[in-house]
TORKOL-4160 file (C-alpha; in steps of 0.2 Angstrom, whole numbers, padded with zeros to 4 digits, m for minus):
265
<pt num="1" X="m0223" Y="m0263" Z="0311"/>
<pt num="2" X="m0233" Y="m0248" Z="0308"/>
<pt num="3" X="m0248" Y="m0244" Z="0302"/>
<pt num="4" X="m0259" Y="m0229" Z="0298"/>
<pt num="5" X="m0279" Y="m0232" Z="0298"/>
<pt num="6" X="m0287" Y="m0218" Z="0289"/>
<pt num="7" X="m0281" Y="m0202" Z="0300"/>
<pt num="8" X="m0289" Y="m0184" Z="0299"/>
<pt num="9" X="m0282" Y="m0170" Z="0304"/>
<pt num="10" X="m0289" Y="m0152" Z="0303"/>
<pt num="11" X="m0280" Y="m0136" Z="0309"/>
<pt num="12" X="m0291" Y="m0118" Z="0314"/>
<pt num="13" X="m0306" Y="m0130" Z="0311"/>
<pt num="14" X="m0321" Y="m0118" Z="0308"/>
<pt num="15" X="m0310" Y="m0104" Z="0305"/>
<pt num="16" X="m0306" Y="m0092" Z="0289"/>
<pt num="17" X="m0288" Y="m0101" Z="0291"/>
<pt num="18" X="m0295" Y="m0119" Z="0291"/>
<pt num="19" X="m0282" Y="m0131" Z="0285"/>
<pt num="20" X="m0288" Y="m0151" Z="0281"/>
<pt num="21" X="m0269" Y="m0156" Z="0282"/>
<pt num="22" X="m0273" Y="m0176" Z="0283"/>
<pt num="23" X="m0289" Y="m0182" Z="0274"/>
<pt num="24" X="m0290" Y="m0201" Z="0277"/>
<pt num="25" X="m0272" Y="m0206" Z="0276"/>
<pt num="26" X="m0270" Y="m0224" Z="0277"/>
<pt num="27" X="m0253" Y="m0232" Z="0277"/>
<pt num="28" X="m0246" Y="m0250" Z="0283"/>
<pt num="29" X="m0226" Y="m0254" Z="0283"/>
<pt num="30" X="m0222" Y="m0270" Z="0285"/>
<pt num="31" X="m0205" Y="m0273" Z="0296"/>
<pt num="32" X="m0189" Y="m0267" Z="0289"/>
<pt num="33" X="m0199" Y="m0257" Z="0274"/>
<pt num="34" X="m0187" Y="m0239" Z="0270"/>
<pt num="35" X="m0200" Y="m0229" Z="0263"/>
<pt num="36" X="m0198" Y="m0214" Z="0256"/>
<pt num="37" X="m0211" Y="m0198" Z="0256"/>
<pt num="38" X="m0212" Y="m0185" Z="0243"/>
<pt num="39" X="m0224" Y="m0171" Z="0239"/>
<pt num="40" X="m0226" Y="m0152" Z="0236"/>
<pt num="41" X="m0228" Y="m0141" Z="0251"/>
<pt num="42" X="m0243" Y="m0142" Z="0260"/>
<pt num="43" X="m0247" Y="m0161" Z="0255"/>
<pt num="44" X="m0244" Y="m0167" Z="0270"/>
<pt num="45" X="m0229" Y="m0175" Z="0272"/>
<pt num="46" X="m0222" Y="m0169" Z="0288"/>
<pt num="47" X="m0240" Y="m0167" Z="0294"/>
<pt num="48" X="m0239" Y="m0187" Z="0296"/>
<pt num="49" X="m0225" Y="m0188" Z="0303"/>
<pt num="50" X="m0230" Y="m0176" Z="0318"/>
<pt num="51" X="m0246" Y="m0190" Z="0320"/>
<pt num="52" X="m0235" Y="m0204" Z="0320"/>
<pt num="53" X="m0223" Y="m0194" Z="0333"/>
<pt num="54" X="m0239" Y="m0188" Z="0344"/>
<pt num="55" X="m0233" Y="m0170" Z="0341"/>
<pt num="56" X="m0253" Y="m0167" Z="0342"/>
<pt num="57" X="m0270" Y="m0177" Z="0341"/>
<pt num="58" X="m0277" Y="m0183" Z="0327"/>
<pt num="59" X="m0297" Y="m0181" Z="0323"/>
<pt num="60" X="m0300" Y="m0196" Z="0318"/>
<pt num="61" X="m0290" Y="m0213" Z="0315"/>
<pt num="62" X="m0277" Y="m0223" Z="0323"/>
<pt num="63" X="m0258" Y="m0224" Z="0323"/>
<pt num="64" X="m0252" Y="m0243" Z="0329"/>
<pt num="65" X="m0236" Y="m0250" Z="0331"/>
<pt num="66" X="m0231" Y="m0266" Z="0329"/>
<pt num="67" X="m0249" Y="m0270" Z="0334"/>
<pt num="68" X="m0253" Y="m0258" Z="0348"/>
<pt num="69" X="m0262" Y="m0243" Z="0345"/>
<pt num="70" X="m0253" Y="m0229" Z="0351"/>
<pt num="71" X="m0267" Y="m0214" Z="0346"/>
<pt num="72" X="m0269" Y="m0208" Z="0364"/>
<pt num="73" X="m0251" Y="m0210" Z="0370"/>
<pt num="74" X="m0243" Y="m0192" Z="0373"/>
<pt num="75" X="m0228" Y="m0188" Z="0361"/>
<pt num="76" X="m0215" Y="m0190" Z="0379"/>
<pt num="77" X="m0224" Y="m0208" Z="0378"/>
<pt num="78" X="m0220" Y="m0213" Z="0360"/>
<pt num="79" X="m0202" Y="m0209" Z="0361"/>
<pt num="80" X="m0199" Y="m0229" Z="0368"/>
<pt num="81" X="m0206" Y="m0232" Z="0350"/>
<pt num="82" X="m0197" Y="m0219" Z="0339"/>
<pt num="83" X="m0181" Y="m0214" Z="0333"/>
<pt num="84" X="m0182" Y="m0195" Z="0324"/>
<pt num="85" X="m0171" Y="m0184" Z="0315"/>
<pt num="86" X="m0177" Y="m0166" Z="0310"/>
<pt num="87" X="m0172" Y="m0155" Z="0297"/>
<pt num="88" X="m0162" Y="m0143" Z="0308"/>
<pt num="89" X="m0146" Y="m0151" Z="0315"/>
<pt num="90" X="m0148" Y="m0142" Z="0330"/>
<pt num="91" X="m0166" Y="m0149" Z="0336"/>
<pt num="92" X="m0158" Y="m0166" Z="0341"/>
<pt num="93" X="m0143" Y="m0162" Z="0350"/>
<pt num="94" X="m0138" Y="m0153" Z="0367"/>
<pt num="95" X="m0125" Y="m0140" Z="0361"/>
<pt num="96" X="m0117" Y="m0137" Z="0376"/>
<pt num="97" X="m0114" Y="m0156" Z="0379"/>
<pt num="98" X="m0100" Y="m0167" Z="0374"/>
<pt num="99" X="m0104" Y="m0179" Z="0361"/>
<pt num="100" X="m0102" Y="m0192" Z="0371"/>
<pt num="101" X="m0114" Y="m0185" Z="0383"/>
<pt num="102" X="m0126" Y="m0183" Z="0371"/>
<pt num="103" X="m0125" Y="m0202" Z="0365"/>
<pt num="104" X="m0125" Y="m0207" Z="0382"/>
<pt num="105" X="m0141" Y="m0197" Z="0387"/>
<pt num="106" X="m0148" Y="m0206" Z="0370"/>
<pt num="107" X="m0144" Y="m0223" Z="0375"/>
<pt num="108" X="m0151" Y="m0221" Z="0393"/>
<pt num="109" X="m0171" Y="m0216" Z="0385"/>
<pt num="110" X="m0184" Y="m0224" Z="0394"/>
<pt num="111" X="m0170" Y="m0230" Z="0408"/>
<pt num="112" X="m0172" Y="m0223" Z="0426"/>
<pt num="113" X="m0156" Y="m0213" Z="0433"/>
<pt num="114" X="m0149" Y="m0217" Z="0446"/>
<pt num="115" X="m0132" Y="m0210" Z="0456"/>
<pt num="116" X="m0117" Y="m0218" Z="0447"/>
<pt num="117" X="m0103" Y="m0211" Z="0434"/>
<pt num="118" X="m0112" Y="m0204" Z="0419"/>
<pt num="119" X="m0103" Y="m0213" Z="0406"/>
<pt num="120" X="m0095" Y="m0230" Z="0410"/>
<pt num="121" X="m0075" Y="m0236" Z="0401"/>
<pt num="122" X="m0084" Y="m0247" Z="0390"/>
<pt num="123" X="m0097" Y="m0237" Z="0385"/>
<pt num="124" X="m0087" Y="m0225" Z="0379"/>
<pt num="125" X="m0076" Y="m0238" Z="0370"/>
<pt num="126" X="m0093" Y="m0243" Z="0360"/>
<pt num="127" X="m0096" Y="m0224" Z="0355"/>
<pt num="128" X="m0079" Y="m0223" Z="0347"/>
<pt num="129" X="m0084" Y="m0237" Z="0335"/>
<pt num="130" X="m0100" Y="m0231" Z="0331"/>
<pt num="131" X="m0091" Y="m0215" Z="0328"/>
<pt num="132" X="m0078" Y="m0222" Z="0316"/>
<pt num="133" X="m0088" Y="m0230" Z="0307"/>
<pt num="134" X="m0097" Y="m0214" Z="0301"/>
<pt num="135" X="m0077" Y="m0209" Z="0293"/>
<pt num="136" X="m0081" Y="m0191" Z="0299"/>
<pt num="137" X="m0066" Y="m0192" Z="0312"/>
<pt num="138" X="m0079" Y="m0187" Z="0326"/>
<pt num="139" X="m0070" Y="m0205" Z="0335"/>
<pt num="140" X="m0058" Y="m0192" Z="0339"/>
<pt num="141" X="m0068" Y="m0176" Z="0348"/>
<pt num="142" X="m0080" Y="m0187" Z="0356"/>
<pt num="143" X="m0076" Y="m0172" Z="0372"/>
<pt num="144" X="m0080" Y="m0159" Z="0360"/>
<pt num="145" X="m0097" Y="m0148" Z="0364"/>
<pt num="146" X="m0108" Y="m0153" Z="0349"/>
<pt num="147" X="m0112" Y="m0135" Z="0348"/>
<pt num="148" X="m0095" Y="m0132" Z="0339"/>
<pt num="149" X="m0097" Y="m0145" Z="0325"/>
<pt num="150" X="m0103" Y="m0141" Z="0309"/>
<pt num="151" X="m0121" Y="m0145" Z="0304"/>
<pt num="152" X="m0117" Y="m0161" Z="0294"/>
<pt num="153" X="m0107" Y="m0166" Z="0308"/>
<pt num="154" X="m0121" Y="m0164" Z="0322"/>
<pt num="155" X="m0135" Y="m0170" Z="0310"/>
<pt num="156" X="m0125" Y="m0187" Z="0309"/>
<pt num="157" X="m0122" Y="m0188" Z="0328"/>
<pt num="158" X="m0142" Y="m0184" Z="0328"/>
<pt num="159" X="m0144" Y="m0199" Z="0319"/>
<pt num="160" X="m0136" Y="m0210" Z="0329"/>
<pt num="161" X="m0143" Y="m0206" Z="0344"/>
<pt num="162" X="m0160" Y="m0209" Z="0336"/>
<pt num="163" X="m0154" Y="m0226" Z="0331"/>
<pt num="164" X="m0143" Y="m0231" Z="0346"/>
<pt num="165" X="m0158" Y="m0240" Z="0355"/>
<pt num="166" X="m0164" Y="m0249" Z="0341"/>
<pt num="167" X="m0184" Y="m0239" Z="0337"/>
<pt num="168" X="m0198" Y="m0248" Z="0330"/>
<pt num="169" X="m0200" Y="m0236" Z="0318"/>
<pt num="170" X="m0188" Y="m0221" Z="0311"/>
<pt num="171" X="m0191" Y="m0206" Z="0308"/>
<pt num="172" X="m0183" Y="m0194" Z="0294"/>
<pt num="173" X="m0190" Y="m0177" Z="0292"/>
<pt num="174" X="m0183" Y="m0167" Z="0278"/>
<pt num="175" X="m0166" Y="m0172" Z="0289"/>
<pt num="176" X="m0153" Y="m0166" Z="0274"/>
<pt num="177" X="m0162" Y="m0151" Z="0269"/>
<pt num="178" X="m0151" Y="m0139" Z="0278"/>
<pt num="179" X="m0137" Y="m0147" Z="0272"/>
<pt num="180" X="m0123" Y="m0144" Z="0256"/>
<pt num="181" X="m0125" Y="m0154" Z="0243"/>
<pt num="182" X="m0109" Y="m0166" Z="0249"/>
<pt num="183" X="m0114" Y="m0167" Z="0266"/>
<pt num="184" X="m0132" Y="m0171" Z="0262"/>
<pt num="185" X="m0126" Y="m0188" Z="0253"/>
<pt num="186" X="m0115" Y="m0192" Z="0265"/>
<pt num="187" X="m0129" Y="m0193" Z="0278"/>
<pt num="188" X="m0139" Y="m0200" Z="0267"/>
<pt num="189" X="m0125" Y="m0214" Z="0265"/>
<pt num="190" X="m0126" Y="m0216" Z="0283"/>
<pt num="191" X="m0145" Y="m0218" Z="0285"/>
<pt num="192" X="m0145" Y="m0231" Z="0272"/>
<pt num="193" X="m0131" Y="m0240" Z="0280"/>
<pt num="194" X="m0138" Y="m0239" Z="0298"/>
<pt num="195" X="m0157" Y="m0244" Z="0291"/>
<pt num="196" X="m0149" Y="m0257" Z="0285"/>
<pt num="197" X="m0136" Y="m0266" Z="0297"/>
<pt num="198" X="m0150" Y="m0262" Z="0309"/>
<pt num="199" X="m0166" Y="m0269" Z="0298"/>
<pt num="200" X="m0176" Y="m0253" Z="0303"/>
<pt num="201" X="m0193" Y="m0248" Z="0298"/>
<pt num="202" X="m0190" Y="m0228" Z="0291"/>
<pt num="203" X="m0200" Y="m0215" Z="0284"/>
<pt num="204" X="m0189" Y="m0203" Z="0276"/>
<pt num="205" X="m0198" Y="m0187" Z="0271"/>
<pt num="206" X="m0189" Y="m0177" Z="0255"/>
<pt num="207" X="m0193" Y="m0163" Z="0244"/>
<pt num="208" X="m0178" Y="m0172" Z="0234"/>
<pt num="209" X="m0186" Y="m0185" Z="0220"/>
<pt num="210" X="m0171" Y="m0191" Z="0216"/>
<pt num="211" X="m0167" Y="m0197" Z="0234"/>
<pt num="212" X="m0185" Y="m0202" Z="0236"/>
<pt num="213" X="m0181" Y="m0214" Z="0219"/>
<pt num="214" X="m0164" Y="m0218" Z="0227"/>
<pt num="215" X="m0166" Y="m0223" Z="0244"/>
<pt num="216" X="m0176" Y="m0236" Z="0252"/>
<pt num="217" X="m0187" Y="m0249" Z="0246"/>
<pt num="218" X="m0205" Y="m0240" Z="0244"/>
<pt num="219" X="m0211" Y="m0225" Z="0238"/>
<pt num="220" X="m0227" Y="m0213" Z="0241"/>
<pt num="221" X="m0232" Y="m0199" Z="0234"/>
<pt num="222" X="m0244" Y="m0185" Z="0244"/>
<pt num="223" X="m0257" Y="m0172" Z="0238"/>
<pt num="224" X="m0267" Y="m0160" Z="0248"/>
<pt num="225" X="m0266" Y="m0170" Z="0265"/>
<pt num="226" X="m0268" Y="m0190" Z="0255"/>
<pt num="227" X="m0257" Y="m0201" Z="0248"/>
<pt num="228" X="m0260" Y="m0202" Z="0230"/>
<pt num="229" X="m0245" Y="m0214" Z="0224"/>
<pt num="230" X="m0238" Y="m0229" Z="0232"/>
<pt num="231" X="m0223" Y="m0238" Z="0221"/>
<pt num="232" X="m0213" Y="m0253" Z="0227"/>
<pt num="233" X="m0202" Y="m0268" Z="0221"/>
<pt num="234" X="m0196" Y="m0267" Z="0203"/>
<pt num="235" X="m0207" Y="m0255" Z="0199"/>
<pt num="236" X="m0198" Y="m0243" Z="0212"/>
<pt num="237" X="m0182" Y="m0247" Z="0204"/>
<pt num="238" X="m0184" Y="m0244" Z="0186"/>
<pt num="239" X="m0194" Y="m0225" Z="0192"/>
<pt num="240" X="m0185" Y="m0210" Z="0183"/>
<pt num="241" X="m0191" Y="m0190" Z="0190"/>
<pt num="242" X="m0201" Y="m0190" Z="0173"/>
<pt num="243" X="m0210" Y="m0205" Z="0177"/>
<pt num="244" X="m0216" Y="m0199" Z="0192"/>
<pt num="245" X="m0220" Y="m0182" Z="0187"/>
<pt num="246" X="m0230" Y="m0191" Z="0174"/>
<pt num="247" X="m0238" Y="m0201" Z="0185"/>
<pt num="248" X="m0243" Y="m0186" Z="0197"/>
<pt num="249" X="m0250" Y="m0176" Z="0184"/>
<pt num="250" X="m0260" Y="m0191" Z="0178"/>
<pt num="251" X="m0269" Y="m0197" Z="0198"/>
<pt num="252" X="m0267" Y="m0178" Z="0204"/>
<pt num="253" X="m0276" Y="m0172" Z="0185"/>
<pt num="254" X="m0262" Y="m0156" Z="0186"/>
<pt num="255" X="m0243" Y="m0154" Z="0184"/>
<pt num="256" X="m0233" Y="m0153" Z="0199"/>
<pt num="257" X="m0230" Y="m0135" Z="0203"/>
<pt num="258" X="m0217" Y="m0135" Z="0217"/>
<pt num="259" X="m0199" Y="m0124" Z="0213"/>
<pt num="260" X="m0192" Y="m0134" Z="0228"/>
<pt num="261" X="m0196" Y="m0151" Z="0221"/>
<pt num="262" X="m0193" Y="m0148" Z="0201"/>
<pt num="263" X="m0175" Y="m0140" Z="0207"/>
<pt num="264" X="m0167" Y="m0152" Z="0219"/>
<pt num="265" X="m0152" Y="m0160" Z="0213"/>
């Protein structure tokens, strides 16, 4: 569903603050494959995902979709393909929206608009399910500005308008970093259950190893722009933190020095 062929990226190329954020990643996810992203900062994580979202070009490679090569296609132009949730709850939403609107605006991309009601009876039936299902009461304040809910809150309504017209491929950028420790499972809960029902192919980017061992059905590993561990299957399964902090040290030949991965709980 999507696949990666040795992308390069460089940053201030030529300059004193040349960055090689991507060197030769190569990646192919087959559909329905949740797989999981983990590295220190600066390995590239989120770097990716921008190429796969069209954020900006990449120097060399190609980024294909279920077979079509989508390298040259503006970011607006990708958006058919791509569902994507950001780290900041508020990136996704329209705050001074109801959430209803919102969903509504989410389920008409790639649409034309034409001069009719906005949202139709039924269609707002089919929000309130969606909405109970997330146990979050939002079924309830589906009038309610998204600006005034909390961040969890918003970060679920993100993600189910970046699910609500099924995408070929999901994106997951850090999307309960900002969040409490409660709230952050509870959206992950959510993404697993949606992923799921929906047989998506997601890339979850995390700074979290246990999450990255918990969730989804593949993990990699990146280390200064490439990907230096890919674990699936059983082997996935039986994983511990140590074990992959073994294994990092033992492909990257250094421990893993990153506060923010070493400390997440």
């Amino acid at each position: 569903m999507l696949e990666i062929i040795d992308v390069y990226k460089t940053f201030n190329k030529g300059t004193v603050n040349e960055k090689k954020a991507l060197q030769g990643v190569s990646l192919k996810l087959e559909d329905g494959d949740f797989c999981t992203v983990i590295g220190g900062n600066g390995a590239g994580k989120s770097t990716m995902l921008n190429a796969i979202a069209g954020v900006w070009p990449v120097d060399e490679g190609a980024i294909c979709i279920d077979g079509k090569d989508i390298s040259a296609l503006p970011e607006y132009k990708r958006a058919k393909y791509l569902g994507r949730v950001f780290q900041d709850p508020r990136m996704g939403t329209v705050a001074d929206m109801e959430i209803v609107e919102n969903l509504a605006i989410a389920a008409r991309r790639g649409q034309r608009r034409g001069l009719r009601w906005g949202v139709t009876k039924a269609e707002r039936e089919q929000y309130r399910e969606m909405l109970a299902e997330f146990d979050l009461g939002l079924e309830e304040r589906m009038t309610t500005k998204v600006g005034l809910l909390s961040g969890g809150q918003r970060q679920a309504i993100t993600l189910l308008m970046a699910t609500v017209k099924k995408p070929q491929v999901l994106l997951l950028d850090e999307h309960t970093a900002a969040l409490d420790p409660k709230t952050a499972a509870k959206v992950l809960e959510l993404s697993d259950k949606i992923i799921r029902e929906h047989n998506l192919t997601a890339l979850m980017v995390t700074h979290n190893m246990k999450d990255a061992i918990k969730h989804g059905n593949r993990l990699i590993m990146m280390n200064e722009g490439k990907i230096i561990l890919d674990i699936r299957g059983e082997e996935k399964k039986a994983l511990t933190v140590n074990d992959l902090l073994g294994k990092f040290e033992e492909v990257a030949g250094e421990k893993l020095e990153n506060d923010r991965m070493l400390l997440a709980d």
